[in-house]
N, C-alpha and C positions, 0 to 999 in steps of 0.2 A: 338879716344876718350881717349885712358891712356894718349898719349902725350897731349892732351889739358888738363886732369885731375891734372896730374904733372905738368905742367906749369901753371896752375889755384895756385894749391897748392903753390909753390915756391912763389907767391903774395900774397899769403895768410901769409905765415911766413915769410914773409918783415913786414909785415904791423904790423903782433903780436909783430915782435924781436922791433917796431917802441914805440909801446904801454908797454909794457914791456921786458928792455932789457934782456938779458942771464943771464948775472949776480945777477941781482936782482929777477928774477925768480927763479935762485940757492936759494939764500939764503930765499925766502919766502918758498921753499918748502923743508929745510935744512933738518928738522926733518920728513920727511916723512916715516912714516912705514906701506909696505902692508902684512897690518896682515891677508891679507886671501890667504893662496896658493894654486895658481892654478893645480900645479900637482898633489897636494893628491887629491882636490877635484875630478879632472878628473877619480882617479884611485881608481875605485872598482876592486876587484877582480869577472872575470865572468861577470861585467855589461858593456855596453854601458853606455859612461854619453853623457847627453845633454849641449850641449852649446845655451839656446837661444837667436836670436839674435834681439835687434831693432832697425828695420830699417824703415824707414817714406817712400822711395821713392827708386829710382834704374834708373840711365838711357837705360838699357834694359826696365825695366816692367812702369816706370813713375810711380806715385803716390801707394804706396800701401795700404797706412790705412790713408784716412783722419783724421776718428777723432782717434790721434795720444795723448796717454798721456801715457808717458815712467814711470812715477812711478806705475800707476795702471798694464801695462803691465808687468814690472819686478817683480811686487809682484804675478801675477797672476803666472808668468812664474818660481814662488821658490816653491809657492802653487802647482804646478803640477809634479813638479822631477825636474825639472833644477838642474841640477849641478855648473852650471856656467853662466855667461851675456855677450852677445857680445856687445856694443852700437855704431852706429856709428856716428861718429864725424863729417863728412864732409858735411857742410851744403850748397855749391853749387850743387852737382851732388846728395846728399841721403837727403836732405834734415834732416841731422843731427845736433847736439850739443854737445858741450864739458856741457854743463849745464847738460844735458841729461844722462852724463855719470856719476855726482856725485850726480844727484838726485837719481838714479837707485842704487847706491851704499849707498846712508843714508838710502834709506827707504828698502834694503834686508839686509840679512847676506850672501849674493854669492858676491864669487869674480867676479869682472870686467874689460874684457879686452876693452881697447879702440883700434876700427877696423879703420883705416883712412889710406892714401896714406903714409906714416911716410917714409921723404927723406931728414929730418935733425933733427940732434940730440935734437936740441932743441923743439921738438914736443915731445920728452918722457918726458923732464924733463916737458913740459907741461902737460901729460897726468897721473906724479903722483902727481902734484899739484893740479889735478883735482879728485885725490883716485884711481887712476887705480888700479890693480893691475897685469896687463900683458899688453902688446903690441903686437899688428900684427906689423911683420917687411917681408914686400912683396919682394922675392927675385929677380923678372924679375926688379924692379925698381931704384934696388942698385947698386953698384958695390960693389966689395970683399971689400973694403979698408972700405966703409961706412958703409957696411954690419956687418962690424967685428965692425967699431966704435960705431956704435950702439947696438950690444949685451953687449959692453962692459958699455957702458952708462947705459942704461937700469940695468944690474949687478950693477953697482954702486949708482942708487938710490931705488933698488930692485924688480923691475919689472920681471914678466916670459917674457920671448921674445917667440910668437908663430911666429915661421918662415916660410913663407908660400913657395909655389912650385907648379909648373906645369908641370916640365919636368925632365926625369932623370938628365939634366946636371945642373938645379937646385938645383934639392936635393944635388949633389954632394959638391958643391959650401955650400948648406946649413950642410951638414955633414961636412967638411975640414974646417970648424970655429965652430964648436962647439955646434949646436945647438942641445937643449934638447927635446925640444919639437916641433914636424913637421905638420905642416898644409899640407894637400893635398887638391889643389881648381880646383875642377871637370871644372871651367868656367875657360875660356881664355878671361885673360882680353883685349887682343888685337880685339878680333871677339867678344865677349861674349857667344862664343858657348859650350856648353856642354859636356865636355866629358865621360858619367856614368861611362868608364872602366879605369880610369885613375887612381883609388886607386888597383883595381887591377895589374896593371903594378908595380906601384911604394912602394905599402905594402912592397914586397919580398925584394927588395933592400936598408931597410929601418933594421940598423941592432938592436939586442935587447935592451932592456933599456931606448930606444929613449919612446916617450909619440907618438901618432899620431893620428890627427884629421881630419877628411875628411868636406870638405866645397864643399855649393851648388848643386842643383841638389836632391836636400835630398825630395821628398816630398810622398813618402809610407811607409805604413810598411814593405812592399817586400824591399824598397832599404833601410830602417835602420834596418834589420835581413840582408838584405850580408852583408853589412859594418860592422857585426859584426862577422860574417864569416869569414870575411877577416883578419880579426884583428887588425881593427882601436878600438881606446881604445875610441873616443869624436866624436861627430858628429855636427857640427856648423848648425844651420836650421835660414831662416832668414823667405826667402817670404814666403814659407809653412804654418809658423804661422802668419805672418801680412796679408795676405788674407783671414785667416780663422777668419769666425763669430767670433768663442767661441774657441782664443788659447789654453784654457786647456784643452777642449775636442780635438783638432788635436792633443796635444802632447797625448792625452793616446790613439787616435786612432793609432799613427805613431809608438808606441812602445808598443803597446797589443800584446803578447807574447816574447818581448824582456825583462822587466823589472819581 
């Protein structure tokens, strides 16, 4: 499924760079500034912050909130403690929108990461043209060389790079280029399988200073009280809350006694 996802994707930015070259992309989004930053938001002292995330669909779970409207959800989800907004973008497998990510952004005051397969540069400079203000950059997806070119891109039109990870030789790869901030993703996107104990492995080898975010897998309040245990600073929840009737009531059930 990631190899069909990635080669989906790579047609996918044929067809945009076809529609709108690189270049003229630069210069439409010349003056871009992401005036909300993701790291303070992330970083209370003593709190867990939330990243919530929307997502319309998943090729694990298929459909998960038909009736689907990204601006009433992102305001529900600032209304409740959000710290932050994941959206995602990729509208074959999540049935996502890049629309979706700047409508989410005009109508809160939370920064927004835009979460997609991103395996050319020219998807960041898309994703501030569209208001982001951070990017997921997936490390099983990359190589060093792209990996690096893309924190640097990202740096340069001022995006946070959440660098994501599943395994120590990951992280290490994601440490030895620089990254500030660490996504830890419980799923393996090769199997989609689960792994709860995977921020525990990877927290301790994770040295200070770093920001760290644990994804997927998130759906109690037992598992967003160890993840604070542990000492993840953000927690990413997506299905959790797009299942749930009444988002704002799962977020205060998922973090009654954490906040």
């Amino acid at each position: 499924m990631l190899d069909d996802i990635v080669m989906s994707k790579r047609e996918e930015i044929e067809a945009a760079k076809e529609r709108l070259p690189l270049e003229e992309l630069k210069e439409r989004m010349a003056h871009h500034i992401a005036e909300r930053n993701v790291r303070r938001a992330l970083t209370a002292p003593g709190k867990l912050s939330l990243i919530a995330e929307l997502k319309r669909k998943s090729p694990s779970r298929g459909m998960l909130r038909e009736r689907f409207d990204p601006v009433h959800l992102a305001q529900t989800f600032q209304e409740a403690g959000a710290a932050a907004l994941s959206v995602l973008t990729d509208e074959t497998y999540f049935g996502g929108s890049l629309d979706f990510l700047r409508d989410a952004k005009q109508f809160t005051e939370l920064p927004v990461l835009r979460k997609d397969f991103i395996i050319d540069p020219y998807q960041i400079y898309e994703a501030a043209f569209y208001g982001a203000d951070a990017v997921l950059l997936i490390v099983r997806i990359l190589t060093e060389e792209l990996l690096s070119e893309c924190l640097q891109v990202a740096d340069r039109v001022g995006l946070e790079p959440l660098v994501e990870v599943h395994a120590s030789s990951e992280l290490k790869l994601a440490l030895s280029v620089g990254a500030h901030v660490i996504g830890i993703n419980h799923r393996d996107l090769r199997t989609f399988a689960i792994d709860p104990t995977l921020s525990e492995q990877l927290v301790p080898q994770i040295p200070a200073g770093k920001l760290i975010v644990a994804e997927s897998g998130i759906q109690t309040a037992e598992d967003v009280q160890r993840m604070k245990r542990i000492g993840v600073h953000a927690v990413l929840i997506g299905e959790a809350l797009m299942l749930a009737p009444d988002p704002a009531v799962k977020i205060r059930e998922l973090f009654a006694g954490t906040w």
